[in-house]
mmCIF file of the N, C-alpha and C atoms, coordinates in Angstrom:
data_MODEL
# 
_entry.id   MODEL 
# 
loop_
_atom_site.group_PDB 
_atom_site.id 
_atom_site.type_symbol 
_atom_site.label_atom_id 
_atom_site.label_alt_id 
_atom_site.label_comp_id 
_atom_site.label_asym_id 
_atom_site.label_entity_id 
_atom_site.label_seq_id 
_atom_site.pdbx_PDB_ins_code 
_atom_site.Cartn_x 
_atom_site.Cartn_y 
_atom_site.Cartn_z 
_atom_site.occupancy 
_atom_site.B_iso_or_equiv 
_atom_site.pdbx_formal_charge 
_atom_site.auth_seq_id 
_atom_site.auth_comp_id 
_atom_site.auth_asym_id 
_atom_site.auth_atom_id 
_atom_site.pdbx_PDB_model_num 
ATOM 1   N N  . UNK A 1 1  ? 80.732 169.376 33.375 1.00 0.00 ? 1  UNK A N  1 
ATOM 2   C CA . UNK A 1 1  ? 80.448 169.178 31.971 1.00 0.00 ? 1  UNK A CA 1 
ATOM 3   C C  . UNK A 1 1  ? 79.099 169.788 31.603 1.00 0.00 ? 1  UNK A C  1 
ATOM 4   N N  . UNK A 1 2  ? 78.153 169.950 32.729 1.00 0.00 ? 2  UNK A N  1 
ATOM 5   C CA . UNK A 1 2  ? 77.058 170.509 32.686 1.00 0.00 ? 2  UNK A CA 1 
ATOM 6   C C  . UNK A 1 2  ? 76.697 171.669 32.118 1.00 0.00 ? 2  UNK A C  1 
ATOM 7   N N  . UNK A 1 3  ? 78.083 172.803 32.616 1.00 0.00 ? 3  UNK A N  1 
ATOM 8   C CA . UNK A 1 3  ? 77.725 173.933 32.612 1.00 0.00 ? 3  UNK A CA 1 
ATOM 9   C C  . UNK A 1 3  ? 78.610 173.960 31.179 1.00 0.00 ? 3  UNK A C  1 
ATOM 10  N N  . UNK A 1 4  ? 79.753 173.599 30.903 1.00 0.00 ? 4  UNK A N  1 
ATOM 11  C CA . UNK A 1 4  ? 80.243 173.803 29.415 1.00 0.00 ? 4  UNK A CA 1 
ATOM 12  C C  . UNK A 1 4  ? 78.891 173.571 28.283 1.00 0.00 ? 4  UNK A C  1 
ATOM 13  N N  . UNK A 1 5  ? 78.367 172.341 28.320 1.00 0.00 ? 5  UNK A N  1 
ATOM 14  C CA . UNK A 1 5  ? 77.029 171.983 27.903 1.00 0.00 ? 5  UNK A CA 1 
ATOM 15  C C  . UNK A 1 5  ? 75.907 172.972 27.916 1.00 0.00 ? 5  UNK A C  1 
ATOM 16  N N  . UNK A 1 6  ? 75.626 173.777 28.881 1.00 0.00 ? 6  UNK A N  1 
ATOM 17  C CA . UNK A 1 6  ? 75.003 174.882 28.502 1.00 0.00 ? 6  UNK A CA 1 
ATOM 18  C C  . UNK A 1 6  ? 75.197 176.201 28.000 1.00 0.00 ? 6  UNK A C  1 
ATOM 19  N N  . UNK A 1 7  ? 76.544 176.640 28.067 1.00 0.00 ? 7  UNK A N  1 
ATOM 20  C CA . UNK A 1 7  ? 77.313 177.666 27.620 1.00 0.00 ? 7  UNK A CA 1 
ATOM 21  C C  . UNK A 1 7  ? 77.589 177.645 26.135 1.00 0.00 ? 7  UNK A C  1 
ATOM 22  N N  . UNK A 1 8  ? 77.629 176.032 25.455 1.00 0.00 ? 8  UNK A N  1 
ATOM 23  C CA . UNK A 1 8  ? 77.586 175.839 24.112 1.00 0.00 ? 8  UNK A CA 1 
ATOM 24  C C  . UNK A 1 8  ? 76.361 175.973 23.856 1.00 0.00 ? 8  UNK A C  1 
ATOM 25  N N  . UNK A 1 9  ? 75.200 175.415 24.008 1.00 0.00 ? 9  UNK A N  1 
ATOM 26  C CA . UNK A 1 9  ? 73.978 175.683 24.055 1.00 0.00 ? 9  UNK A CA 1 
ATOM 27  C C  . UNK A 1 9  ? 73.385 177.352 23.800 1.00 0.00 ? 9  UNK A C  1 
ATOM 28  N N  . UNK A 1 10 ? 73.872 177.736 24.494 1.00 0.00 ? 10 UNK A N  1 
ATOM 29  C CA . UNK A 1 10 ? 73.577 179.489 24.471 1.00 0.00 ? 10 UNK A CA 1 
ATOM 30  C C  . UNK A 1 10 ? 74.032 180.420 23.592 1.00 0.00 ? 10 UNK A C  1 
ATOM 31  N N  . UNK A 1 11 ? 75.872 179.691 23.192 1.00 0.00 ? 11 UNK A N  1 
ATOM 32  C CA . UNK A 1 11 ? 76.127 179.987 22.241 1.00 0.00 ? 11 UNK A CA 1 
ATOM 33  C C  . UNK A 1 11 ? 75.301 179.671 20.698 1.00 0.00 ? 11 UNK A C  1 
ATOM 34  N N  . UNK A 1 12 ? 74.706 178.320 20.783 1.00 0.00 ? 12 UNK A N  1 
ATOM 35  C CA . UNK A 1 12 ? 73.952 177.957 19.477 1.00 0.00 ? 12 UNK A CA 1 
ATOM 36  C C  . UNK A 1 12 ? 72.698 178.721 19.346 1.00 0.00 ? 12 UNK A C  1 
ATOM 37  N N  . UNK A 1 13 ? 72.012 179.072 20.254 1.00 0.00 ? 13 UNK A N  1 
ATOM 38  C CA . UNK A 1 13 ? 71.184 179.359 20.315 1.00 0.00 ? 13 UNK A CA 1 
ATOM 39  C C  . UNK A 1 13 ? 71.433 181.266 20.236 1.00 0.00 ? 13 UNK A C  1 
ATOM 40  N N  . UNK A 1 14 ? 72.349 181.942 20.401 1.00 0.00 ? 14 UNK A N  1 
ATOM 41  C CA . UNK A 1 14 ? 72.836 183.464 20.060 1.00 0.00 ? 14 UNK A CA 1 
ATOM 42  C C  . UNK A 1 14 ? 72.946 183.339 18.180 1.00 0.00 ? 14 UNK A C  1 
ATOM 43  N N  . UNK A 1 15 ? 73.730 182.125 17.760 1.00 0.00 ? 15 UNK A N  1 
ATOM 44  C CA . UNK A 1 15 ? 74.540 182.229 16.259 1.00 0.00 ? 15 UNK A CA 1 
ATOM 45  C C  . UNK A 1 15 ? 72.795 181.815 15.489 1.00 0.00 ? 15 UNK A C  1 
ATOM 46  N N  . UNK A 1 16 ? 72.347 181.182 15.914 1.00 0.00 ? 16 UNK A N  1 
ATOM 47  C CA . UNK A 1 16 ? 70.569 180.663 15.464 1.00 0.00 ? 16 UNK A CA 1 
ATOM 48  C C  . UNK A 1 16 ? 69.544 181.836 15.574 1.00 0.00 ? 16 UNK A C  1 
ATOM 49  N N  . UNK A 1 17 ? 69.641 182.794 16.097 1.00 0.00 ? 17 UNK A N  1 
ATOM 50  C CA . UNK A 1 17 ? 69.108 183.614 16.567 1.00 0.00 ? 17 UNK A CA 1 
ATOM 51  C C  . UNK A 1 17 ? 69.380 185.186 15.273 1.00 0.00 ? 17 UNK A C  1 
ATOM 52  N N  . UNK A 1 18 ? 70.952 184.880 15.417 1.00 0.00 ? 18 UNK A N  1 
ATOM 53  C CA . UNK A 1 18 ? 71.660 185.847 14.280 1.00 0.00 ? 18 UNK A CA 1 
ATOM 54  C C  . UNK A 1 18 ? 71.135 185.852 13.038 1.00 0.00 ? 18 UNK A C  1 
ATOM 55  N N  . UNK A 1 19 ? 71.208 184.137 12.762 1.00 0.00 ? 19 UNK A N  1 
ATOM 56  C CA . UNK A 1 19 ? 71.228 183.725 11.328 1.00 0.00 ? 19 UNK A CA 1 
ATOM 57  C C  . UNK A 1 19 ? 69.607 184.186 10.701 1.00 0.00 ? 19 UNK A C  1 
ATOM 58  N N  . UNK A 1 20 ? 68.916 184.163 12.149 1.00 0.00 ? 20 UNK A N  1 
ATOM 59  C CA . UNK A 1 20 ? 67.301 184.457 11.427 1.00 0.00 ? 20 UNK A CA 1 
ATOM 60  C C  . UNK A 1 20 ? 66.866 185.790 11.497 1.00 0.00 ? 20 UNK A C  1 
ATOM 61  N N  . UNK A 1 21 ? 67.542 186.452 11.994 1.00 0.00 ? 21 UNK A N  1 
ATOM 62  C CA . UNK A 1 21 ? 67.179 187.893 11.963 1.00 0.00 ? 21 UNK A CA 1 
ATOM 63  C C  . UNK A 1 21 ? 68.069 188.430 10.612 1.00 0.00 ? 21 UNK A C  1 
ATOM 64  N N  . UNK A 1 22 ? 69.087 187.710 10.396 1.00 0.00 ? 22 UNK A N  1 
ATOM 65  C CA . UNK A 1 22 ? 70.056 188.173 8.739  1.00 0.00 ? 22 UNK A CA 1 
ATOM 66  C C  . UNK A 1 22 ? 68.815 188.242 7.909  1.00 0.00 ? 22 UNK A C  1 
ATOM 67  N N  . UNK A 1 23 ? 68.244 186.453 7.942  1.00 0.00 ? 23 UNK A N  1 
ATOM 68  C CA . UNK A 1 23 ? 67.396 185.823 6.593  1.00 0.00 ? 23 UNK A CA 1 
ATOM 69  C C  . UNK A 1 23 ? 66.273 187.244 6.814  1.00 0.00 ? 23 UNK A C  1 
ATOM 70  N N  . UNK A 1 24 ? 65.401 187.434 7.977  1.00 0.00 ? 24 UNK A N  1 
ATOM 71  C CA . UNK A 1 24 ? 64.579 188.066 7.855  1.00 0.00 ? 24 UNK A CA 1 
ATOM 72  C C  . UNK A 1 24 ? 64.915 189.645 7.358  1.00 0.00 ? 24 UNK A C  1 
ATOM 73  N N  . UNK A 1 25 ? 65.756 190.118 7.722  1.00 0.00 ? 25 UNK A N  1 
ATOM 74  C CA . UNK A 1 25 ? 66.729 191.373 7.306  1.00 0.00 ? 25 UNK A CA 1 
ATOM 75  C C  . UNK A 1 25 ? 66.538 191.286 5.420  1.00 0.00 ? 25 UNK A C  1 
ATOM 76  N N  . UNK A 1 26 ? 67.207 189.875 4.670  1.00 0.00 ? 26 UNK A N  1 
ATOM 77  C CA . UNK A 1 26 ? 67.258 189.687 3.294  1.00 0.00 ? 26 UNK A CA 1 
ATOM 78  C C  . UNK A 1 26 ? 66.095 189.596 2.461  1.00 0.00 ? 26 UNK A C  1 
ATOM 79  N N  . UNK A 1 27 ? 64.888 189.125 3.052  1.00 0.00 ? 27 UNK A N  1 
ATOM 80  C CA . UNK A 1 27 ? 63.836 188.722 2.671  1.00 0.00 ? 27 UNK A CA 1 
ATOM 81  C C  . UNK A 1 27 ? 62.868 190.113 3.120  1.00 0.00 ? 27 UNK A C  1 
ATOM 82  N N  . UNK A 1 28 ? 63.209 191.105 4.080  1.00 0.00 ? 28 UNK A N  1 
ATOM 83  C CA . UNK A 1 28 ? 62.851 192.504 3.864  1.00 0.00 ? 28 UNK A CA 1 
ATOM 84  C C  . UNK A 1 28 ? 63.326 193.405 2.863  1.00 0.00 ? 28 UNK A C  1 
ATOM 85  N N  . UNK A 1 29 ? 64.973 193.287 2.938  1.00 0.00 ? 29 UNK A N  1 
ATOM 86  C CA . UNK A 1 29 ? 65.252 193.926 1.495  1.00 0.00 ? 29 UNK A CA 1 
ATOM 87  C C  . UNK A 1 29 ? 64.681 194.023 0.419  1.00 0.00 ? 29 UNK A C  1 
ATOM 88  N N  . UNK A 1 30 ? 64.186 192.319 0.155  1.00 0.00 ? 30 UNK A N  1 
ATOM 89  C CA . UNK A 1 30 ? 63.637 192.253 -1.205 1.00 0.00 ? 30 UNK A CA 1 
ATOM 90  C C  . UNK A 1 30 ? 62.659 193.010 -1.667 1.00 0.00 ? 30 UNK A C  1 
ATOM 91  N N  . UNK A 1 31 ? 61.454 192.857 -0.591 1.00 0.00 ? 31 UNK A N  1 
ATOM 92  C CA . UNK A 1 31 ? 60.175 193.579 -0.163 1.00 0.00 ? 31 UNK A CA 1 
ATOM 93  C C  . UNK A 1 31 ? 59.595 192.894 0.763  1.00 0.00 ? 31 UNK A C  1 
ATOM 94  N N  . UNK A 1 32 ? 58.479 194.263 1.434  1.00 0.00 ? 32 UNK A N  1 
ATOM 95  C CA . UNK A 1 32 ? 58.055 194.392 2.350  1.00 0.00 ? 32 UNK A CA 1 
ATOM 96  C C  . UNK A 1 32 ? 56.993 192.565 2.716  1.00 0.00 ? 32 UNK A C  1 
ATOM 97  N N  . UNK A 1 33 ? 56.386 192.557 1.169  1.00 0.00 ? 33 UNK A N  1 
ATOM 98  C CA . UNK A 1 33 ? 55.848 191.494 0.900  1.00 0.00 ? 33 UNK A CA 1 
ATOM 99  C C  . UNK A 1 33 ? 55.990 190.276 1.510  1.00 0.00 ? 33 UNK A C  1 
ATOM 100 N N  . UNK A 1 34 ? 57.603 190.058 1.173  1.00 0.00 ? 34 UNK A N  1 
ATOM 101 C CA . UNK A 1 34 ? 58.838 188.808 1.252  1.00 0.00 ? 34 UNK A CA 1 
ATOM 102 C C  . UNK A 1 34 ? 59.095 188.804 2.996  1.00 0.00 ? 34 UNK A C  1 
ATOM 103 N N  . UNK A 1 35 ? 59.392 189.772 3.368  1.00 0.00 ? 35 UNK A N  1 
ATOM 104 C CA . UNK A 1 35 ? 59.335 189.831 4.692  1.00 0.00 ? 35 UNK A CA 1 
ATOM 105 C C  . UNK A 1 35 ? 58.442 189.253 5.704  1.00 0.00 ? 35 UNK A C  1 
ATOM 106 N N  . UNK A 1 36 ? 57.028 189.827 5.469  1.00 0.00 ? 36 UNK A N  1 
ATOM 107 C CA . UNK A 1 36 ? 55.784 189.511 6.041  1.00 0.00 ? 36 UNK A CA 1 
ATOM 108 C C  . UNK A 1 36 ? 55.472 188.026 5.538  1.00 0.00 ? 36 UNK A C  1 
ATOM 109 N N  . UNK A 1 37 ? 55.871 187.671 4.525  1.00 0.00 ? 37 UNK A N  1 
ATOM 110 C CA . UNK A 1 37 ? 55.596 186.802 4.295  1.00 0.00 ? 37 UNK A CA 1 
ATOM 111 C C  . UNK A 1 37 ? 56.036 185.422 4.961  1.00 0.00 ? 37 UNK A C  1 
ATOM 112 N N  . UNK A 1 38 ? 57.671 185.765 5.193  1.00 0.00 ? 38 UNK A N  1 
ATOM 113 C CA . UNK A 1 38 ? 58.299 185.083 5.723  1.00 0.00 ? 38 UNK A CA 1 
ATOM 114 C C  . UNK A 1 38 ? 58.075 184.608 7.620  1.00 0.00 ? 38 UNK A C  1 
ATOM 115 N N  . UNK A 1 39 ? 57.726 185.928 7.897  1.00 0.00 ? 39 UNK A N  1 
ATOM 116 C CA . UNK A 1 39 ? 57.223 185.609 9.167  1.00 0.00 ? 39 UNK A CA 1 
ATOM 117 C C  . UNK A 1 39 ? 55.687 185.032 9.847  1.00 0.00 ? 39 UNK A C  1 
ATOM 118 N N  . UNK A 1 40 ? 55.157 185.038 8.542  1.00 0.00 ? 40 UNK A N  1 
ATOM 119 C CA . UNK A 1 40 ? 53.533 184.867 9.116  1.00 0.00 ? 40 UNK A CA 1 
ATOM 120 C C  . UNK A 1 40 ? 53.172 183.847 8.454  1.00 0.00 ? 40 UNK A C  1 
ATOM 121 N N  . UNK A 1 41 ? 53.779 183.298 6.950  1.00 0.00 ? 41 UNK A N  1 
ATOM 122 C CA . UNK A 1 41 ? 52.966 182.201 6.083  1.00 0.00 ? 41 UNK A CA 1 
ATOM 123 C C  . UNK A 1 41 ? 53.695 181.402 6.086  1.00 0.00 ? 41 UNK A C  1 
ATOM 124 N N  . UNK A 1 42 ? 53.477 179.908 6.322  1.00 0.00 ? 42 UNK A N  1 
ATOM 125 C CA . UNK A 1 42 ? 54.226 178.853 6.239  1.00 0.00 ? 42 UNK A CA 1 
ATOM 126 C C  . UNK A 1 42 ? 55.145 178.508 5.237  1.00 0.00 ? 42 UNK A C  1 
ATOM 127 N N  . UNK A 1 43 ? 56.339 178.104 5.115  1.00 0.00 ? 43 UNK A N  1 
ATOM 128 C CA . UNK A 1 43 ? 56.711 177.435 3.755  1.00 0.00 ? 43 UNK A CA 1 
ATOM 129 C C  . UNK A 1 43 ? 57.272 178.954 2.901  1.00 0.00 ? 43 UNK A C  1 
ATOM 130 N N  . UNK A 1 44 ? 56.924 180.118 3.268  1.00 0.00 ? 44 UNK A N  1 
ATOM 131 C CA . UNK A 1 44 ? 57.388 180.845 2.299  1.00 0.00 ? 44 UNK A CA 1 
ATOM 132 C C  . UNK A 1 44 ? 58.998 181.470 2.327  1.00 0.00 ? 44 UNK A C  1 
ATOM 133 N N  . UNK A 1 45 ? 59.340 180.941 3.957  1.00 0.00 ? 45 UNK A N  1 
ATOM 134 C CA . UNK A 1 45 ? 60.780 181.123 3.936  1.00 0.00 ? 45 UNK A CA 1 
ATOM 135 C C  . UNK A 1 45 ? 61.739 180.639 2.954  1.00 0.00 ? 45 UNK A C  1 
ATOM 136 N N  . UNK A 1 46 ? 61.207 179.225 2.717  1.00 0.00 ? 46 UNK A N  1 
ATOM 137 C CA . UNK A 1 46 ? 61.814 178.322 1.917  1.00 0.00 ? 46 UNK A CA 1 
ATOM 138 C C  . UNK A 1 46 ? 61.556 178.246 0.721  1.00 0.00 ? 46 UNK A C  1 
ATOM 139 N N  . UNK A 1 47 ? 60.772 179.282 -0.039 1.00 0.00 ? 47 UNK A N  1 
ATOM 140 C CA . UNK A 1 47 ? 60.086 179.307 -1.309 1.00 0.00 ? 47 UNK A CA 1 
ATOM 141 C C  . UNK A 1 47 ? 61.187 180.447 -1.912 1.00 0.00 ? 47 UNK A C  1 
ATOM 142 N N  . UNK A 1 48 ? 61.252 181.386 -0.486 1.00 0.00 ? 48 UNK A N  1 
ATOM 143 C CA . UNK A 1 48 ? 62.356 182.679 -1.053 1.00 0.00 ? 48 UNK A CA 1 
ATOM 144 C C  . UNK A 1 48 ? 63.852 182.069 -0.584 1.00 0.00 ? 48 UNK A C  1 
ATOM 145 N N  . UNK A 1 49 ? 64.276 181.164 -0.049 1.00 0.00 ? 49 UNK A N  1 
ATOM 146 C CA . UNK A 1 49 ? 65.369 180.788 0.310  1.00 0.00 ? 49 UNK A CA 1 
ATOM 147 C C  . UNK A 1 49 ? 65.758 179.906 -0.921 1.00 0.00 ? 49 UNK A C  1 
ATOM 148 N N  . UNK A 1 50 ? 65.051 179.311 -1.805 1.00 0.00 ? 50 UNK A N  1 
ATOM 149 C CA . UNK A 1 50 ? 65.077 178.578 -2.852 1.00 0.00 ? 50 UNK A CA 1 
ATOM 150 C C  . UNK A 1 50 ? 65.193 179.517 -4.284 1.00 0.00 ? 50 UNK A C  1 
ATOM 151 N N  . UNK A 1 51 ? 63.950 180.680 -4.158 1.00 0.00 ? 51 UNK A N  1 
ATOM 152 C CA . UNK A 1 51 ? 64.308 181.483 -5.105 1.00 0.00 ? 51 UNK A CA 1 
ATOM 153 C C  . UNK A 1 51 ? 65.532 182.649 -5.126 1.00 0.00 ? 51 UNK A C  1 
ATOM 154 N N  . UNK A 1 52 ? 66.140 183.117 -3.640 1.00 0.00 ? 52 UNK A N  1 
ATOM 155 C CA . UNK A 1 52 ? 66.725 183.897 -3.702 1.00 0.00 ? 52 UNK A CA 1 
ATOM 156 C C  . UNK A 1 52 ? 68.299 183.533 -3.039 1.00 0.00 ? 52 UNK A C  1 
ATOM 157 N N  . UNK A 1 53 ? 68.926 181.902 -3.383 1.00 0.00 ? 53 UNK A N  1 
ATOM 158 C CA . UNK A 1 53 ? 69.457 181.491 -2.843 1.00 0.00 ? 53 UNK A CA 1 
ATOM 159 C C  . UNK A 1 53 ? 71.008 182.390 -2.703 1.00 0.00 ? 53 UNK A C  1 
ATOM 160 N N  . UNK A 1 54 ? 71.221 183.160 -3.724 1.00 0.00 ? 54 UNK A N  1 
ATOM 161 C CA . UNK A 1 54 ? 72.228 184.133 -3.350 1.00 0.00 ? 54 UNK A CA 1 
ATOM 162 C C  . UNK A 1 54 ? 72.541 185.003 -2.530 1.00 0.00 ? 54 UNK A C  1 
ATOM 163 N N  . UNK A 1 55 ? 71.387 185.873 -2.161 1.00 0.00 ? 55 UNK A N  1 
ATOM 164 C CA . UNK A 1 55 ? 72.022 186.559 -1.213 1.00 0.00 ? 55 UNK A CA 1 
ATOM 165 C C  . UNK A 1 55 ? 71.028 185.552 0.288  1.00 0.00 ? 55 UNK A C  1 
ATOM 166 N N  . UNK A 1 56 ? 70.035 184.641 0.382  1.00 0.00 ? 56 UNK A N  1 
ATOM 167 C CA . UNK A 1 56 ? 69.725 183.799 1.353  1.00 0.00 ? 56 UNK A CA 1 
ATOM 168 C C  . UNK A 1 56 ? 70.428 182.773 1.825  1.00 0.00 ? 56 UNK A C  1 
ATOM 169 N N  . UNK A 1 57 ? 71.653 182.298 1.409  1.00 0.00 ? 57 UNK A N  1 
ATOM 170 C CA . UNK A 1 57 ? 72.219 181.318 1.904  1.00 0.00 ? 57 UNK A CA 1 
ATOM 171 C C  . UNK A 1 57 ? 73.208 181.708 2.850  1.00 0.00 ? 57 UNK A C  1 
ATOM 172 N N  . UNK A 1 58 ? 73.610 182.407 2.656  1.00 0.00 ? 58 UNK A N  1 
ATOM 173 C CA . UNK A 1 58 ? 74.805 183.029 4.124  1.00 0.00 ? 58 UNK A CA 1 
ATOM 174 C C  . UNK A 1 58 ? 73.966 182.829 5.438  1.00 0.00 ? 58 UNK A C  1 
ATOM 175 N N  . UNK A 1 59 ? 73.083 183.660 5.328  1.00 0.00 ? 59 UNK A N  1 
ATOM 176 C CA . UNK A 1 59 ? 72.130 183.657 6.519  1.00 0.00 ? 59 UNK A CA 1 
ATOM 177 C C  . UNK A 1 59 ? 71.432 182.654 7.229  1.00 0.00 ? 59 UNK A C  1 
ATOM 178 N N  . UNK A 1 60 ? 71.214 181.801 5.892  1.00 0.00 ? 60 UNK A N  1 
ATOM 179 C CA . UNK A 1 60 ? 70.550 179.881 5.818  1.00 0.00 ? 60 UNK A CA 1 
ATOM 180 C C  . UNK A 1 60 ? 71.326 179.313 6.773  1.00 0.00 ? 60 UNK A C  1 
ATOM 181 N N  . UNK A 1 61 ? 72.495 179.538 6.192  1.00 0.00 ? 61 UNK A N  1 
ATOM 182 C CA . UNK A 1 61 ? 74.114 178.268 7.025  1.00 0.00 ? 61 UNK A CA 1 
ATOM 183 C C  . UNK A 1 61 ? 74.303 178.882 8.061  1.00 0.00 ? 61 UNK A C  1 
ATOM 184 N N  . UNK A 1 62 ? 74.357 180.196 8.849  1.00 0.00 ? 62 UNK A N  1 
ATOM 185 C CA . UNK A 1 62 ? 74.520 180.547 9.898  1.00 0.00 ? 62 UNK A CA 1 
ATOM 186 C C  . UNK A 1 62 ? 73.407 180.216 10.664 1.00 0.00 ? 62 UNK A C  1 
ATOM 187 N N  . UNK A 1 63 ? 72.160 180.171 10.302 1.00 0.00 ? 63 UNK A N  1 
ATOM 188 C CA . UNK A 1 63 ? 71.261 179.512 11.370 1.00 0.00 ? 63 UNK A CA 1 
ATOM 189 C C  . UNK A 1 63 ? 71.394 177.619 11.515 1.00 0.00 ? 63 UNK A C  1 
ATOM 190 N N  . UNK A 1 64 ? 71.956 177.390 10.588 1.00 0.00 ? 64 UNK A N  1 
ATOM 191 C CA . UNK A 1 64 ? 72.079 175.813 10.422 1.00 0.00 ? 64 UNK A CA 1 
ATOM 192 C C  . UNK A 1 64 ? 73.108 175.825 11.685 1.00 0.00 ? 64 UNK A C  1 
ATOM 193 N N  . UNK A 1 65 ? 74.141 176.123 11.425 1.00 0.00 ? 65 UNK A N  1 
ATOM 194 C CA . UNK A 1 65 ? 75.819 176.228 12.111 1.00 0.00 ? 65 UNK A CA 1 
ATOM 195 C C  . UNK A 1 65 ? 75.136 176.198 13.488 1.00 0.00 ? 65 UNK A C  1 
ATOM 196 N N  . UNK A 1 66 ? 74.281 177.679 14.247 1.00 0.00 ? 66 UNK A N  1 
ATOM 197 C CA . UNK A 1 66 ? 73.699 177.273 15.355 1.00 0.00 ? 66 UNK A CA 1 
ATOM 198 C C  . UNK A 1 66 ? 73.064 176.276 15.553 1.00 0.00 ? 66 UNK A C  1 
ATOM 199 N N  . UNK A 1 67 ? 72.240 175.897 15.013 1.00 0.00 ? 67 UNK A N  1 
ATOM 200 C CA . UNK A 1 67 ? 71.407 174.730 15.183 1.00 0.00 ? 67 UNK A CA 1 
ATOM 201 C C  . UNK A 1 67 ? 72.181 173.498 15.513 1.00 0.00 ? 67 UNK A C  1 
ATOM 202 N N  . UNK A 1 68 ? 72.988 173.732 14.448 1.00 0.00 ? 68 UNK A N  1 
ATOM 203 C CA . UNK A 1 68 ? 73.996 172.245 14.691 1.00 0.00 ? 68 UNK A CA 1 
ATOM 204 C C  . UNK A 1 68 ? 75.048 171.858 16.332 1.00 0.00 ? 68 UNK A C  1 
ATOM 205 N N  . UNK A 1 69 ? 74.868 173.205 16.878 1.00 0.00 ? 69 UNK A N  1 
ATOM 206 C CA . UNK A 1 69 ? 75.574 173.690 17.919 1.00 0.00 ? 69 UNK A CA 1 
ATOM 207 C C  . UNK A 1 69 ? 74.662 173.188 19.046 1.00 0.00 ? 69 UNK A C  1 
ATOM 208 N N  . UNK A 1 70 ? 73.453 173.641 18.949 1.00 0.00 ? 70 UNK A N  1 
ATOM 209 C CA . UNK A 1 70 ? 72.570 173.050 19.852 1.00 0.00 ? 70 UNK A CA 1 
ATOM 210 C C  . UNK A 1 70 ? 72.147 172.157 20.013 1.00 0.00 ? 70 UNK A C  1 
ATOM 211 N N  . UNK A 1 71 ? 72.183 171.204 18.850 1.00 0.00 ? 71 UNK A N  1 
ATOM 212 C CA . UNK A 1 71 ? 72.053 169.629 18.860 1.00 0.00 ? 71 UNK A CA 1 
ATOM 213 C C  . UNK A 1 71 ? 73.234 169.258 19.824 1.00 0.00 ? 71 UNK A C  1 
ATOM 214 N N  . UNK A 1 72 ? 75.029 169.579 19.545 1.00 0.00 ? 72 UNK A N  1 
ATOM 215 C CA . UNK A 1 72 ? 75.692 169.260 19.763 1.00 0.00 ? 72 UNK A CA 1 
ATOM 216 C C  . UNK A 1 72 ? 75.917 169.497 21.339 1.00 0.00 ? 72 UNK A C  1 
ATOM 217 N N  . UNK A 1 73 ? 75.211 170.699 21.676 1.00 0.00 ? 73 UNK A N  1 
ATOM 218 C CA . UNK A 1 73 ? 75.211 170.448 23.504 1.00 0.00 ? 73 UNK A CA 1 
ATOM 219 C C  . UNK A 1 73 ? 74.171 169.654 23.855 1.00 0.00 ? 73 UNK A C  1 
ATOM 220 N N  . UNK A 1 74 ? 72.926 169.503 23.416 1.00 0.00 ? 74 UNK A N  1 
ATOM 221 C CA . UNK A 1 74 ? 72.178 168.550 24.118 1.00 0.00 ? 74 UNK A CA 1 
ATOM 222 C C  . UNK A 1 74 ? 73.059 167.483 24.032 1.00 0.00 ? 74 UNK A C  1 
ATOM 223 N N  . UNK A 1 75 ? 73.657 167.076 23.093 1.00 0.00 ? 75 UNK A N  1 
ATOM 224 C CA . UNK A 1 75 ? 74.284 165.858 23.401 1.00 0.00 ? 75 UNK A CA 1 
ATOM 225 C C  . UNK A 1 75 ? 75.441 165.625 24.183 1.00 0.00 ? 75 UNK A C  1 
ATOM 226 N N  . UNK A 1 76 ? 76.368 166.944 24.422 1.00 0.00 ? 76 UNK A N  1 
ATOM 227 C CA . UNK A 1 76 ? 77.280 166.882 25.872 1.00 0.00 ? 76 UNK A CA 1 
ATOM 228 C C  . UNK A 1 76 ? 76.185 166.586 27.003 1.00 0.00 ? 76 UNK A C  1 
ATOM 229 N N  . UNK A 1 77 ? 75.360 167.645 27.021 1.00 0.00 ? 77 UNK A N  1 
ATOM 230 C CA . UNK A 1 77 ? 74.970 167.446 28.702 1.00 0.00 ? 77 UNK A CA 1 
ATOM 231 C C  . UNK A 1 77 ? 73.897 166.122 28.565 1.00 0.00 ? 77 UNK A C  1 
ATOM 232 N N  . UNK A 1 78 ? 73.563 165.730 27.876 1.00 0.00 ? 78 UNK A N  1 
ATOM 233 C CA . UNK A 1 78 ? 73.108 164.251 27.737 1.00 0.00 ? 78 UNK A CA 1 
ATOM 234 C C  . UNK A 1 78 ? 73.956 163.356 28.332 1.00 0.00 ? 78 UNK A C  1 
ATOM 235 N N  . UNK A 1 79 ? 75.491 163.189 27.954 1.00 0.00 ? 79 UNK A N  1 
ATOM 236 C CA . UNK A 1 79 ? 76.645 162.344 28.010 1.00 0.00 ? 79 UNK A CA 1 
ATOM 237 C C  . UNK A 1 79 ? 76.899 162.827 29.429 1.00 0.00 ? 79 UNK A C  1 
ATOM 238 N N  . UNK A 1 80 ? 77.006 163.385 30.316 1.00 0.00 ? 80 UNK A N  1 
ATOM 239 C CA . UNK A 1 80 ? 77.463 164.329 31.288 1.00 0.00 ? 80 UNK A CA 1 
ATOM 240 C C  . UNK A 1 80 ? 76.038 163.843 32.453 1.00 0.00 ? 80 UNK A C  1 
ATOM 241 N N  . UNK A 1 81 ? 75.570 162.957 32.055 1.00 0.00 ? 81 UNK A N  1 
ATOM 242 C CA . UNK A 1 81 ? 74.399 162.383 33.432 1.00 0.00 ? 81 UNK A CA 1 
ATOM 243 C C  . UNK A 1 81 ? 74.952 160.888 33.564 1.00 0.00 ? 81 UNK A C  1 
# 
């Protein structure tokens, strides 16, 4: 159960990985600004994820979806001791 538990894990952590290189991809489109911004200043992911929720939300829910994935194996291989 261990190793299914980490194989989901890896998977969450590939689809989490996707989802933030999309957002950062969308938030470059916009400008160079939005980009840098996003990677270096706190809070501004979510300032452009709020203002630019159209084309930022695809990318939002695909890092969520992983995330939610990786919660969900810690908690197999949790159950699995």
């Amino acid at each position: 159960m261990a190793i299914l538990g980490l194989l989901v894990l890896i998977a969450g952590l590939i689809i989490s990985l996707i989802g933030g290189i999309w957002f950062l991809v969308v938030a470059f489109r916009e400008s160079i600004l939005w980009g840098l911004g996003c990677i270096f200043i706190p809070f501004v992911s979510l300032f452009f994820l709020i203002i630019h929720w159209k084309d930022a939300s695809k990318p939002f829910f695909v890092s969520l979806l992983g995330n939610g994935i990786i919660l969900a194996s810690i908690f197999l291989m949790k159950g699995s001791n």
